[in-house]
C-alpha positions in Angstrom: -6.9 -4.3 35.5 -4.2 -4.7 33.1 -2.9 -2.4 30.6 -3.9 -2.5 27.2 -0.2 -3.3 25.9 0.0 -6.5 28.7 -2.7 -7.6 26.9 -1.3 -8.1 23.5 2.2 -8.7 25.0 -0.1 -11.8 26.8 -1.5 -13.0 23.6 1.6 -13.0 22.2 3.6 -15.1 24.6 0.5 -17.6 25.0 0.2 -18.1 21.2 4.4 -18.5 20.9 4.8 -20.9 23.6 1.1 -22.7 21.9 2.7 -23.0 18.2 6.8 -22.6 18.5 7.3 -23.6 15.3 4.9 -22.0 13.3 6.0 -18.9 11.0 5.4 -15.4 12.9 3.5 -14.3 9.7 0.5 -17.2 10.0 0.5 -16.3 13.9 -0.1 -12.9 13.4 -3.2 -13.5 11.0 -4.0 -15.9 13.9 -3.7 -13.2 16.4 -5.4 -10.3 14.5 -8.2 -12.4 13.9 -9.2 -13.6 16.8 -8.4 -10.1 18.8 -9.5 -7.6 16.5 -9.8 -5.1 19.6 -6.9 -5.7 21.3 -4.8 -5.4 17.8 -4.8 -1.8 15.7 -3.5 -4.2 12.5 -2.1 -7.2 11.5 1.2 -5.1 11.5 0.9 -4.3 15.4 0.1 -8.1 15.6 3.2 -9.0 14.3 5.1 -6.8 15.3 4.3 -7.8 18.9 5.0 -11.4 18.2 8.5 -10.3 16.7 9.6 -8.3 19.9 9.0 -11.3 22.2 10.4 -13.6 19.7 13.3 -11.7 19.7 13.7 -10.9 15.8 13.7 -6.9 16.3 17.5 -6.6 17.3 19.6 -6.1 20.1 18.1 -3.3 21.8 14.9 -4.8 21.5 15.5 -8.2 22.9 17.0 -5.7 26.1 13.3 -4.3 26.9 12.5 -8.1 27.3 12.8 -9.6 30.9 12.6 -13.5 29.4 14.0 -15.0 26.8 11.1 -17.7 27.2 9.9 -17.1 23.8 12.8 -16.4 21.8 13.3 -18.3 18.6 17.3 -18.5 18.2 19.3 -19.6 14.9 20.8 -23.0 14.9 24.2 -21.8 14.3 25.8 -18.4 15.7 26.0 -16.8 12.8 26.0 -12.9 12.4 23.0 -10.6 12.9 21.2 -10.7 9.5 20.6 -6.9 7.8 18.4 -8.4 5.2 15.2 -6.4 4.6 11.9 -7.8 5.6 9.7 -8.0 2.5 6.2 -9.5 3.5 2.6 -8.5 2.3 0.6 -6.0 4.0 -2.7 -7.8 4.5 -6.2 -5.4 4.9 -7.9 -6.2 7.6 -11.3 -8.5 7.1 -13.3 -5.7 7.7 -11.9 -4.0 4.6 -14.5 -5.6 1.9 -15.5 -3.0 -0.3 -12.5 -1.5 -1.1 -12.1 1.6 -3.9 -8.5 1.7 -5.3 -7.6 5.3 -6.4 -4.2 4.5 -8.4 -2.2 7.5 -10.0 -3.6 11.3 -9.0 0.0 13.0 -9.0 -1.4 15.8 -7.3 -1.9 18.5 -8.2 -1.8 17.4 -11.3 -4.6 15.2 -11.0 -8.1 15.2 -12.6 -11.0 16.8 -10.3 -13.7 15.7 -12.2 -11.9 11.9 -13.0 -11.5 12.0 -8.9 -15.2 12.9 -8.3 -16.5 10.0 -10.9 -14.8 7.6 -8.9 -15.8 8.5 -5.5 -19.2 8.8 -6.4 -18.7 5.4 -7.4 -17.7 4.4 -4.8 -19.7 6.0 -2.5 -22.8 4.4 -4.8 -21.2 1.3 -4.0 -21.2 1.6 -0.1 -16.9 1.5 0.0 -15.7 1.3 3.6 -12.0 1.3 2.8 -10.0 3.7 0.2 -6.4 2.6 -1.1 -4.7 5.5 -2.6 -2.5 2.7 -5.0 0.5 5.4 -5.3 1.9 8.1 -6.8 -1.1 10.3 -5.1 1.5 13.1 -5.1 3.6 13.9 -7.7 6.7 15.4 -6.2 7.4 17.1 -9.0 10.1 19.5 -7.6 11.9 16.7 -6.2 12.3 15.1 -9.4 16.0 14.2 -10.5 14.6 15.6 -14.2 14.3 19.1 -15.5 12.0 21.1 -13.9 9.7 23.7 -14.9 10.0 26.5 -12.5 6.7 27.6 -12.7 5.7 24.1 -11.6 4.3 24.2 -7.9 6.9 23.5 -5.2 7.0 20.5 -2.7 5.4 22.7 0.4 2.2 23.3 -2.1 1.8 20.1 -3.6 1.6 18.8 0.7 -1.1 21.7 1.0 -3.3 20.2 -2.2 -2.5 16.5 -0.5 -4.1 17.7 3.0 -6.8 19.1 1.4 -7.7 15.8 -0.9 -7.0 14.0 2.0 -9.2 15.5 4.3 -12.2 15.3 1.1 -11.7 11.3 1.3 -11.9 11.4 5.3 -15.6 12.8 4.8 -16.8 9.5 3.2 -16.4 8.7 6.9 -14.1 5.2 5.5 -10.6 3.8 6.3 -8.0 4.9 4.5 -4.6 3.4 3.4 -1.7 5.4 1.6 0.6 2.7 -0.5 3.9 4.6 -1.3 4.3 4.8 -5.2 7.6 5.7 -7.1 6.8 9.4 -6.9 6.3 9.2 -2.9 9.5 7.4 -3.5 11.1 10.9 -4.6 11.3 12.2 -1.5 13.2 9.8 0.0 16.1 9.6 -3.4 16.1 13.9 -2.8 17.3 13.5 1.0 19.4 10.7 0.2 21.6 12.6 -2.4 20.8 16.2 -1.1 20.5 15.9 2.9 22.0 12.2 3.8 21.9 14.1 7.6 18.1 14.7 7.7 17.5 11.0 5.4 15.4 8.7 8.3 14.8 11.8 10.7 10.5 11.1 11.3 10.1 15.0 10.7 10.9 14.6 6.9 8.5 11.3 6.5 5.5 11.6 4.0 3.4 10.0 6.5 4.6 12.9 9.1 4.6 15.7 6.7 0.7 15.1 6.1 -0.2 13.8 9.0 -0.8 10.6 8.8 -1.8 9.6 12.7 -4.3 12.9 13.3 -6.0 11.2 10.0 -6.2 8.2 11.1 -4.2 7.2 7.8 -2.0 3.0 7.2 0.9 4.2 5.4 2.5 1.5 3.3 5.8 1.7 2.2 8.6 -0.4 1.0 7.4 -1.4 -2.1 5.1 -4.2 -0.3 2.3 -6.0 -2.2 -1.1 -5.4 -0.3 -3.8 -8.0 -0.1 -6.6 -7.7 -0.2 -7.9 -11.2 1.3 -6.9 -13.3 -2.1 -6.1 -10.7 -4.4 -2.8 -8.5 -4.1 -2.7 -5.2 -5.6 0.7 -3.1 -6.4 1.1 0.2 -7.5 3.6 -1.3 -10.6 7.3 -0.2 -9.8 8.4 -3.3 -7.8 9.3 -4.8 -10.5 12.2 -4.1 -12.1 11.1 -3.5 -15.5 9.0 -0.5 -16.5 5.5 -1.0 -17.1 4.1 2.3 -19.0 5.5 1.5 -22.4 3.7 -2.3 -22.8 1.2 -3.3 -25.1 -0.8 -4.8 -22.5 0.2 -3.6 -19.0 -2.6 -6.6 -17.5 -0.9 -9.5 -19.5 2.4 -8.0 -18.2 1.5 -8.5 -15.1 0.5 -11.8 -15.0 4.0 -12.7 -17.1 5.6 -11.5 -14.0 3.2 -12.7 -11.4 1.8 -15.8 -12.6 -1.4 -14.7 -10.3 -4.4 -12.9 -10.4 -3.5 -9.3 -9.5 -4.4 -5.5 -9.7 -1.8 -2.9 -10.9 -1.1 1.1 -11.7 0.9 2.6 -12.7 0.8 2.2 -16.5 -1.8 5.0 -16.3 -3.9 2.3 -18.9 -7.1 0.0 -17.9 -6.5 -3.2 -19.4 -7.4 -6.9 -18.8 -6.1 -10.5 -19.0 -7.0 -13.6 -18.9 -5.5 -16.9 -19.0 -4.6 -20.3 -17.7 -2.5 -22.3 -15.6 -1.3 -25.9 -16.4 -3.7 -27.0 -13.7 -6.8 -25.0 -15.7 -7.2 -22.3 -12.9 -8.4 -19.4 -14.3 -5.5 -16.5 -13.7 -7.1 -12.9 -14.1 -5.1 -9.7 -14.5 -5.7 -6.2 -14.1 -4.6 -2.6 -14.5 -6.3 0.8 -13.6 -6.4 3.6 -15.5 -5.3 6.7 -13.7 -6.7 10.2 -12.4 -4.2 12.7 -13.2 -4.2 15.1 -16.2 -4.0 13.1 -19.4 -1.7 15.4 -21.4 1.4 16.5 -19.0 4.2 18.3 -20.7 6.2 15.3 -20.7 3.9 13.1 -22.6 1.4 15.0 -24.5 0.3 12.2 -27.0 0.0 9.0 -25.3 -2.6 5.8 -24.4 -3.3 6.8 -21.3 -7.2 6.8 -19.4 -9.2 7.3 -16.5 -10.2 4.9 -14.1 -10.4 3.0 -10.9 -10.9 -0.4 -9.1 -13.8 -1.4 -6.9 -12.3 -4.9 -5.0 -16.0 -6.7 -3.2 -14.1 -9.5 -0.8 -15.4 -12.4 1.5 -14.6 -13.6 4.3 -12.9 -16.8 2.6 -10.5 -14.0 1.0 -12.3 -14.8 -2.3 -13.1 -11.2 -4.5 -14.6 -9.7 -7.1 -12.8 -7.2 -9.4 -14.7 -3.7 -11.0 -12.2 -2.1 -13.0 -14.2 0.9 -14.3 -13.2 3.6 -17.2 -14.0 7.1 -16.6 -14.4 9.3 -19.6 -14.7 12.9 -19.4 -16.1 12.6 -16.1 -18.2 9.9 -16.6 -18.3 5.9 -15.9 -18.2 3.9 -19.1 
């Protein structure tokens, strides 16, 4: 019988030598969907169509016996070091999705967090997206710090801990990188460029991503959710926090109907396009303390998103308030 990695290496090569010229990205949807058990993810789908297509570098294309498959440039030009920026799709499966944006433990908001859950839970979720900045990283900040603010080993305690609360709702879970996950990576750069890239200093390492059975998206990639894509705000390049309406921000940059964090604020927009298709926009309020030393007067609320999808990538959008515990 063959092995379980001849089998997608097969698929592969048979749908690469069916469609040669179509995009590796619409093959891999192909792929995923039509062998959900022989794929983990859309991501081990493509990535398997990239490594007999030759687009995952030399020493890749070296582990490949044929070239068969290979999809070489027109003119020899150098190896390209361009990053690859593509959405991370949810699998099909994921249709009642709660997105949990802004905890910054352990400075989040216990009974915000337990609102939404139960929410969610009331809801029959099968997937979590923690939408980032679930941990704060306080102590890896490049701002002054408060020593008697927890340190980085405690705040990945309180992580575990919430982490292993959310695996009891017995759901998928996927862990988007935010701009505080993203601290980790700035400290090592400036501090300890030798350790920068080593897996024992990953986030998804440090809490254990694979025993939890945890996707970790990183990269700043836009995550879709059939239709919809959700970010957690910072990929842009402008802040978000200090707009009027971080929603109709949003759709300024996007020109699509979208869910963001990150501004900490539930707001909503609506508008049109010059076609008169309806363009919705929304952001989630957070679930992290509302007063932080930093910003003790602001606009910020609690909240959450509850995403229903169909199989035609078509959804529906619940972006619920939480006040003092409580849905609104």
């Amino acid at each position: 019988m063959a092995s379980r990695i001849g089998i997608t290496g097969q698929l592969a090569r048979e749908l690469l030598k069916k469609f040669p010229d179509t995009p590796l990205r619409t093959l891999a949807r192909i792929l995923y969907r039509d062998n959900p058990l022989d794929y983990n993810s859309y991501e081990h789908a493509r990535s398997t169509l990239r490594l007999y297509a030759g687009k995952q570098g030399k020493d890749a294309r070296k582990r490949i016996k044929s070239n068969e498959y290979y999809r070489p440039m027109k003119y020899k030009l150098p190896e390209s070091q361009k990053e690859d920026y593509t959405p991370y799709d949810l699998p099909v499966l994921a249709n009642r999705v709660l997105i949990l944006s802004d905890t910054h433990i352990p400075y989040h908001d216990n009974d915000a967090i337990t609102a939404a859950l139960d929410y969610g839970k009331e809801r029959k979720m099968n997937t979590i997206l923690l939408n980032g900045d679930t941990i704060d990283c306080y102590s890896l900040s490049r701002f002054v710090k408060n020593p008697k603010m927890r340190h980085f080993d405690q705040e990945l305690k309180d992580v575990e801990q919430f982490l292993d609360v959310l695996k009891t709702f017995n759901v998928k879970i996927y862990f988007k990188k935010g701009n505080h996950e993203e601290r980790l990576e700035t400290y090592l750069k400036i501090h300890a460029p030798e350790l920068f890239g080593m897996p024992e200093f990953q986030l998804e390492n440090l809490l254990h991503f694979g025993a939890r059975g945890i996707e970790c998206i990183s990269d700043q990639r836009i995550v879709m959710i059939g239709k919809l894509p959700v970010l957690h705000g910072h990929e842009f390049q402008n802040k978000s926090q200090g707009v009027v309406n971080p929603a109709r921000t949003l759709f300024t940059k996007g020109m699509k109907s979208a869910v963001v964090g990150h501004s900490h604020r539930t707001s909503i927009h609506t508008d049109s396009n010059l076609m008169s298709k309806i363009i919705t926009c929304w952001s989630s309020g957070c679930l992290c303390g509302l007063h932080p030393e930093y910003a003790r007067i602001n606009k910020w609320n609690h909240g959450a998103v509850f995403v229903e999808r169909a199989r035609d990538g078509a959804f529906k959008v619940d972006n619920f308030r939480i006040n003092e515990g409580k849905l609104l």
